[in-house]
C-alpha positions as CSV (number, residue, x, y, z in Angstrom):
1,X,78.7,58.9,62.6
2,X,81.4,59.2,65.2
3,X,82.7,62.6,64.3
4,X,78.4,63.6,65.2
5,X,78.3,62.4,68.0
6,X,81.7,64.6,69.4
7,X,80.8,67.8,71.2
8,X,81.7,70.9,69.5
9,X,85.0,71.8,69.2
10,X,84.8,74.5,71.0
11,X,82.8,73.1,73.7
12,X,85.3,70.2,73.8
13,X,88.2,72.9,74.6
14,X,86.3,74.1,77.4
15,X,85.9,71.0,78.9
16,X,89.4,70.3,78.5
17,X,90.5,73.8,80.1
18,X,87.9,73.0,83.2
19,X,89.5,69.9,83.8
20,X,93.3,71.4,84.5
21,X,91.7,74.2,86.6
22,X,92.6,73.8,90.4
23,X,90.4,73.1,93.1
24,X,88.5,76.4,95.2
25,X,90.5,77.4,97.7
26,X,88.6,75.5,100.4
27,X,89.7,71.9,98.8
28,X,92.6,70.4,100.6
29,X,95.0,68.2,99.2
30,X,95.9,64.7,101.1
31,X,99.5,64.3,101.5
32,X,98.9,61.5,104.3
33,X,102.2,62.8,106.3
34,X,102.9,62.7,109.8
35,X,105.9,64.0,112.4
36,X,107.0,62.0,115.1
37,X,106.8,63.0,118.5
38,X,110.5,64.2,118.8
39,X,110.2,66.7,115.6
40,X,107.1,68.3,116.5
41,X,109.2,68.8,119.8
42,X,112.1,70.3,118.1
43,X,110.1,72.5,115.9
44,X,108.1,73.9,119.0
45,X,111.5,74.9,120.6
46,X,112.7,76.4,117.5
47,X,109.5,78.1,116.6
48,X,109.1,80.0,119.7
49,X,112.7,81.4,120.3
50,X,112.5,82.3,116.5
51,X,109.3,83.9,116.9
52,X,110.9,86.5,119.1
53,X,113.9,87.0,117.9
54,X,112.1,87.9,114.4
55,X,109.6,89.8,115.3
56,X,112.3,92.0,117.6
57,X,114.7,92.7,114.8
58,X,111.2,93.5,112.2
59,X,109.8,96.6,114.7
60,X,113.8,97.6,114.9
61,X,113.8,97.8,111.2
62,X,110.9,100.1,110.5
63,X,112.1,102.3,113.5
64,X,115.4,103.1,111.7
65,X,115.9,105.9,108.8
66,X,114.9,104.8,105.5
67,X,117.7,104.2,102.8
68,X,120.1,103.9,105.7
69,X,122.5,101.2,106.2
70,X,121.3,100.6,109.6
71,X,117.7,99.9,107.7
72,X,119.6,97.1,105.3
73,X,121.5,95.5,108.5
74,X,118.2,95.4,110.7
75,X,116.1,94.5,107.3
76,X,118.6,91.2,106.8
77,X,118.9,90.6,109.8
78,X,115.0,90.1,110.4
79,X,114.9,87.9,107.1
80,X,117.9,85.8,108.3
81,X,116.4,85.0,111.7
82,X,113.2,83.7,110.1
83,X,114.8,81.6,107.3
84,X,117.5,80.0,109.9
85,X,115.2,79.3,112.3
86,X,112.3,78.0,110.3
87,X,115.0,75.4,108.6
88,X,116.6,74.6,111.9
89,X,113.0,73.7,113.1
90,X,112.5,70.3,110.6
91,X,111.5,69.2,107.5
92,X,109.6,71.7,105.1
93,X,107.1,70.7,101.9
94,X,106.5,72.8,98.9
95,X,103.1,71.2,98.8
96,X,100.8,70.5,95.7
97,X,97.8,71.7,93.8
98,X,94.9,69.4,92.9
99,X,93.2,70.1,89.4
100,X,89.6,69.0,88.8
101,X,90.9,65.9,87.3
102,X,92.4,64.6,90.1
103,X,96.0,65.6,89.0
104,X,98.8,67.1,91.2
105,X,101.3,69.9,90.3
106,X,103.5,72.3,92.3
107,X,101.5,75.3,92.4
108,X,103.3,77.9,90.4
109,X,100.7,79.7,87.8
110,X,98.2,80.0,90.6
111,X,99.8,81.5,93.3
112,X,101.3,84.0,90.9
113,X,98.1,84.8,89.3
114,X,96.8,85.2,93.0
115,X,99.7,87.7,93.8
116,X,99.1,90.3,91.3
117,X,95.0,90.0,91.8
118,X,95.9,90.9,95.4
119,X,97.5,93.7,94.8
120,X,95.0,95.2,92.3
121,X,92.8,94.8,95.3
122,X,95.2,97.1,97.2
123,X,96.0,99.1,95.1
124,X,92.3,100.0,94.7
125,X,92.2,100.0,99.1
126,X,95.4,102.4,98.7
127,X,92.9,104.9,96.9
128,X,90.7,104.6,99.2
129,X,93.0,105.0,102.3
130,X,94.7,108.1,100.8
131,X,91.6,109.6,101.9
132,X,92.1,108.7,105.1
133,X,94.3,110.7,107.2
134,X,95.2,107.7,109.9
135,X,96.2,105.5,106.8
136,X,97.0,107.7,104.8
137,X,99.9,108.7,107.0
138,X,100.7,105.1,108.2
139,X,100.7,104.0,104.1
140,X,103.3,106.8,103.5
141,X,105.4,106.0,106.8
142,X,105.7,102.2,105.6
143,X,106.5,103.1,101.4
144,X,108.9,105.8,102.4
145,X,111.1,102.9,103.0
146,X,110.3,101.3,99.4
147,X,111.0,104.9,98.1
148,X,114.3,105.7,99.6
149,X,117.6,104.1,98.3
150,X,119.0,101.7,96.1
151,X,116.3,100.2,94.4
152,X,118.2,97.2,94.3
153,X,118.7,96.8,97.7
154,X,114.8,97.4,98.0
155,X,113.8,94.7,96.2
156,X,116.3,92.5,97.3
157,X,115.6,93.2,101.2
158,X,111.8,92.7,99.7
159,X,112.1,89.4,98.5
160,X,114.7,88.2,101.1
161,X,111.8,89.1,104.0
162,X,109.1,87.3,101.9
163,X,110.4,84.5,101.6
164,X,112.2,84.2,105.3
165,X,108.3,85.5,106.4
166,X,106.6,82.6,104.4
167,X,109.3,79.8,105.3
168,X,108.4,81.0,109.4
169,X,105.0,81.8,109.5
170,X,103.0,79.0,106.7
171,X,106.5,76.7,107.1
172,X,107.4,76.0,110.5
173,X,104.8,77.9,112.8
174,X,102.2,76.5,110.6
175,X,103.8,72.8,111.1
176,X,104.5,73.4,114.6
177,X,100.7,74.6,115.7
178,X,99.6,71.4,113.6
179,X,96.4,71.3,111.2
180,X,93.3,72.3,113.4
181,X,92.6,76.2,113.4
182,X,96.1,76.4,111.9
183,X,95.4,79.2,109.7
184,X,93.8,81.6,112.5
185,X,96.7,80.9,114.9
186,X,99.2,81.6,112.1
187,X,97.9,84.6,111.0
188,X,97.1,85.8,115.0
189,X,100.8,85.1,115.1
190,X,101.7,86.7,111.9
191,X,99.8,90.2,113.3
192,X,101.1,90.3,116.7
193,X,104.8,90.1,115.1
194,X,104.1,92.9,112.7
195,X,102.5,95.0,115.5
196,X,106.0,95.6,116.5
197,X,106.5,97.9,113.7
198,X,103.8,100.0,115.3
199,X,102.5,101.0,111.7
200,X,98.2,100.0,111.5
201,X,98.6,99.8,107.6
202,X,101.0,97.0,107.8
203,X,99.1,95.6,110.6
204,X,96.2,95.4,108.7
205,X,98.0,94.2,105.4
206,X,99.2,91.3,107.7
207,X,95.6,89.8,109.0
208,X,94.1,90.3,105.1
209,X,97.3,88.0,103.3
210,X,98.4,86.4,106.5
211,X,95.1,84.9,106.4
212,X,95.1,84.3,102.4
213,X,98.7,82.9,102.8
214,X,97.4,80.8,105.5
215,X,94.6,79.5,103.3
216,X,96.5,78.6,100.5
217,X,99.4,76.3,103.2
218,X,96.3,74.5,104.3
219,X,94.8,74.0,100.3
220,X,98.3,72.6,99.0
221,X,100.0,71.5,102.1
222,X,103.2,73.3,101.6
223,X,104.9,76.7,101.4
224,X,105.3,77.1,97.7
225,X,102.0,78.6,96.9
226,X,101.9,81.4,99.8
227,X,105.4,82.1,99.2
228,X,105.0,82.5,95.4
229,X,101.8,84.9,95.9
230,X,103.9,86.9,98.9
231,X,106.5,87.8,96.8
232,X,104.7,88.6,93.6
233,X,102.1,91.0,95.7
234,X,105.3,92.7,97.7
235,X,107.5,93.2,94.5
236,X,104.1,94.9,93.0
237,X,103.4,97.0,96.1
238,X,107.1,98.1,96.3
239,X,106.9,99.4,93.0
240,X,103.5,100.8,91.9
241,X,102.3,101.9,95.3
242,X,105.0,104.7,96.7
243,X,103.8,107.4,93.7
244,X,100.7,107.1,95.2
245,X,101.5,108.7,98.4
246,X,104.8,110.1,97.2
247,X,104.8,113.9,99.1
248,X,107.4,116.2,100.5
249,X,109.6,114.4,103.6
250,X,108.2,117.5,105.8
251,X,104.7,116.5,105.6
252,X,105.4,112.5,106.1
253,X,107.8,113.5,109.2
254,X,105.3,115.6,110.9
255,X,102.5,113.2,110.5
């Protein structure tokens, strides 16, 4: 009698697998922390003379000649200033990710699955902005520096940005501008730092992830969801989008 009264096995698998999906990206978790008055203090110090700094050595970087060593330096350079001074500025949390049964986890599967459906979504954009001249010619700027090289060093001067960009901008700027209207502010931030690159495509990358990074700090209160997605969309658009706009150095210099 017992075994007719179960669901279907099927429908019983469903269930399960709906109840260890995570929340929409609108739920928030509680972590019930607070800062005292002398860290957020700290962190504001620290936030703003890193904020600079950064965002000076990120527009020398792109204004340097791709593969060069002086691209590398300035590259490290920019990543090192945001991952000193986002640990300098206090205490950072990985954060968690609620399932629909009230569980918590460290958001790994997610965030990576997130990743690689943003870049199919730009990849699909980067068809569409080949035929645009304007972005056409910014996208081709910007890759040239993915395409030029050691690959080695390209992917390691990827990640190393990432992750110094993530631990700054959804870390300690994030911490530091506190939880109301966080994630407008952080992204705001996020473009005005990239438009010292003077490149529109990047520009524009930054306000569509900066704000989908910023979204997924505020979901899991911590960096290890944005940071996981950054990386796995940059290491993708490193490698599968310079073919797409791959075309004699003559044309990408005069544009």
């Amino acid at each position: 009698m017992t075994a007719l009264l179960r669901p279907p096995r099927p429908r019983r698998y469903l269930g399960r697998l709906d109840r260890l999906l995570p929340m929409s990206l609108t739920h928030v978790v509680d972590l019930g922390s607070s800062e005292s008055d002398a860290v957020k203090r700290r962190r504001r110090r620290t936030v703003a003379a890193t904020a600079v700094t950064g965002a000076g050595l990120l527009g020398a970087s792109l204004s340097t000649k791709p593969g060069s060593r002086e691209f590398y330096l300035s590259s490290a350079a920019a990543a090192g200033a945001w991952t000193i001074g986002s640990l300098l500025s206090g205490p950072l949390h990985l954060g968690w990710i609620e399932n629909r049964d009230s569980t918590l986890r460290r958001p790994v599967l997610t965030p990576l699955a997130t990743g690689v459906g943003a870049f199919g979504l730009f990849y699909v954009g980067a068809l569409v902005a080949r035929r645009v001249p304007v972005l056409d010619a910014a996208v081709a700027r910007v890759l040239l520096f993915a395409d030029d090289g050691d690959s080695r060093m390209v992917l390691t001067t990827t990640l190393a940005n990432g992750l110094g960009e993530e631990l700054f901008f959804r870390g300690a700027l994030y911490a530091a501008l506190g939880d109301q209207n966080s994630v407008a502010a952080s992204t705001a931030v996020y473009v005005l730092a990239t438009t010292t690159t003077r490149n529109p495509a990047l520009v524009l990358a930054a306000a569509v992830m900066g704000t989908l990074f910023g979204l997924q700090r505020r979901a899991s209160g911590g960096i290890q969801a944005p940071t996981i997605t950054h990386l796995t969309w940059s290491v993708l658009m490193v490698r599968f989008l310079p073919p797409l706009f791959r075309r004699p150095r003559r044309t990408i210099h005069e544009s």
